[in-house]
N, C-alpha and C positions, 0 to 999 in steps of 0.2 A: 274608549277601549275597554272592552271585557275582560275579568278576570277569572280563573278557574283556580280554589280555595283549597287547600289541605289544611286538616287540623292535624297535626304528625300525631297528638295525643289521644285522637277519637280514629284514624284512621282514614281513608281514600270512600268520599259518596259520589255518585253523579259518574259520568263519563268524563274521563281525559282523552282530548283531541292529538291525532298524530303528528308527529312531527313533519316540516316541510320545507324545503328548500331553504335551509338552513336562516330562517328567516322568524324563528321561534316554533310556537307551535300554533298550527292553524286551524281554522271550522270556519271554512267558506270561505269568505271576504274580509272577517274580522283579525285579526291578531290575538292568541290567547296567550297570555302566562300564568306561570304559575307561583301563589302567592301560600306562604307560610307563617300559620297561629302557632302560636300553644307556644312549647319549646324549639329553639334555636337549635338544636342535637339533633341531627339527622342520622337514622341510623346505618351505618355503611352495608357492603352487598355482605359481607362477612358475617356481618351479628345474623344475617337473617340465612346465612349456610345453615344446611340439616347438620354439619362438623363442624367444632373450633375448636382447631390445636392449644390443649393446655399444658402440654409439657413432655417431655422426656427423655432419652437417654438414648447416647451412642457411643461404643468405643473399640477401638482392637484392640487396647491392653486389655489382660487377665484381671481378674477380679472375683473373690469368691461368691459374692454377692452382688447383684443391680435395684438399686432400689429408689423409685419414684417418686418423689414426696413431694403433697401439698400439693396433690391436682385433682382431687374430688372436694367438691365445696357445694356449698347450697346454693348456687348458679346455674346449675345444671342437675337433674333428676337424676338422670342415666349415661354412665360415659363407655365408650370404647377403646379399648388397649389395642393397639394393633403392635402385635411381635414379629416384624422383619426376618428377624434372624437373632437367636441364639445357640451359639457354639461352643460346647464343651473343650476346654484345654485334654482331656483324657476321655475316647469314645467308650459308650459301652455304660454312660450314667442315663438318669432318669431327671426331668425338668419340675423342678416345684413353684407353686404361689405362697405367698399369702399375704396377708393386706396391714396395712402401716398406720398407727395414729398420727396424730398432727403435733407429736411431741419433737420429732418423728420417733417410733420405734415400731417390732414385728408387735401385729398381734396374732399373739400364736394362742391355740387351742380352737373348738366351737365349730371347726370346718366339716360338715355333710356332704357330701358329692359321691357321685355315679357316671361314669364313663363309659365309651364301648370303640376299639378300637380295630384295623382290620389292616390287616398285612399284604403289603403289592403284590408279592411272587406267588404265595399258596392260595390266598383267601382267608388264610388263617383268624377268627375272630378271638378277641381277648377283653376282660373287663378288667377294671380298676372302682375300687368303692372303697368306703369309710365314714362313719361316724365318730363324731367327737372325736378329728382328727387335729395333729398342732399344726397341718398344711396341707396345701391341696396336691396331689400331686396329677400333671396333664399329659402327659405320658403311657404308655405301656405297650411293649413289642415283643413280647413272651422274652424278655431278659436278654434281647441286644443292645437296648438302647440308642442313645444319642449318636452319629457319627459324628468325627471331629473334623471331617475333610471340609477346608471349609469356601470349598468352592461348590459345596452340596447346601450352604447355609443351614446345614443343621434342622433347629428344630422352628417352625413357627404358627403363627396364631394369629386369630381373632377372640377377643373374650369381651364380652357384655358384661359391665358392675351395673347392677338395677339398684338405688338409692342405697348410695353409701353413708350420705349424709341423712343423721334424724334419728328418732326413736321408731324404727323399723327395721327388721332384720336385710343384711343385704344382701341381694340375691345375685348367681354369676352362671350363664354358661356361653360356649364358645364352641371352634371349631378347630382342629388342631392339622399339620402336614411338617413329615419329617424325612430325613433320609436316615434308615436307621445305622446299627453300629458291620453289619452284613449286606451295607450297599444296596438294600431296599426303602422302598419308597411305604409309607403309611399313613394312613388319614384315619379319624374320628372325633367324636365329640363329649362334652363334658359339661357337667353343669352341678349347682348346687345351693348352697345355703348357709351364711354365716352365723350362727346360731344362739346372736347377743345382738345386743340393741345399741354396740357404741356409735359413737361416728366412726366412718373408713374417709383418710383423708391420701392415700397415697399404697403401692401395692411393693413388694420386692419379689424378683426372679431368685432362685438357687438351684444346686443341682445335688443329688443325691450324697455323690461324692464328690470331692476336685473341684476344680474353678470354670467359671464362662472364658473364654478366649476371646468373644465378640461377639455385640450385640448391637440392634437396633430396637426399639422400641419406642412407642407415639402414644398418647392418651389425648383423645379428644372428647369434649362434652355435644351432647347430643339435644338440640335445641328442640323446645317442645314447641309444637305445632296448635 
């Protein structure tokens, strides 16, 4: 009886035979199986997802702050914040970032970013920028803000952290959708530059003024290919 070989360590050579009538897997008349070198660690369909969920936060209680900790590591290069829903206890604020040590606390200062947002009813376009700011902020509706109705979910995102972890500056931008504080809808996008070299090991949400009412938020690492 023939064997067909994987070394998990060095990877798949040769051609594997299709599976057959539940009988193993077959090539012709023979019987094939398949036999494994190297390590006994097989790695599951998950490690080899383009996403693996490493953490984060949900809640309807009020909270002045949401903050993330301990989910950027040097396992992953580049991760994804996926923001659900953030909802202002009080409409009419504006939504901030910024990014967390592994102590945990804010690190605040060194934010660069540049925005450009555009309003559903008029077309109305508006910009948001800063250098050498203490936070980002991803937002801006010519000053109505956040709605708190929260069956509009508020404000949400996608945002890119490009190597949080290392002596490298870390880079972020993303794509933002809100219901604002006037019952219009808004999209744009944002991006930027943290402008030190520590490690970023975790992010926190805030709002301008007042507290979140409810939130969902995901961080997943982004497996390198």
């Amino acid at each position: 009886m023939a064997f067909a070989t994987i070394d998990v360590t060095k990877g798949i050579t040769g051609t594997i035979p299709v599976a057959s009538g539940g009988t193993g897997l077959t090539s012709g008349t023979t019987d094939q199986f398949l036999k494994f070198t190297g390590t006994t660690t097989i790695a599951s369909a998950a490690d080899n997802a383009g996403l693996v969920y490493v953490g984060g936060s949900e809640s309807t209680s009020a909270t002045s702050v949401v903050s993330v900790d301990n989910v950027f590591s040097s396992t992953y290069t580049n991760y994804l914040v996926v923001v659900s829903r953030i909802i202002p206890t009080t409409g009419g604020t504006d939504v901030f970032f910024k990014f967390r040590s592994s102590a945990p606390a804010d690190v605040s200062g060194n934010y660069g970013y540049a925005g450009r947002f555009l309003i559903a009813n008029t077309g109305a376009e508006s910009s948001k920028f800063g250098d050498s700011q203490d936070g980002v902020q991803i937002n801006d509706s010519g000053g109505a803000g956040v709605n708190e109705n929260i069956t509009g979910e508020g404000f949400r995102m996608t945002l890119n952290v490009l190597n949080p972890v290392g002596s490298v500056q870390t880079g972020y931008h993303g794509t933002m959708a809100m219901l604002d504080d006037s019952g219009y809808g808004e999209g744009g996008y944002i991006g930027g530059i943290h402008q030190a070299d520590s490690s970023i090991a975790g992010i926190t949400f805030y709002m301008s003024t007042g507290t979140i009412a409810r939130h969902t938020i995901k961080v997943y690492g982004m497996v390198d290919s």
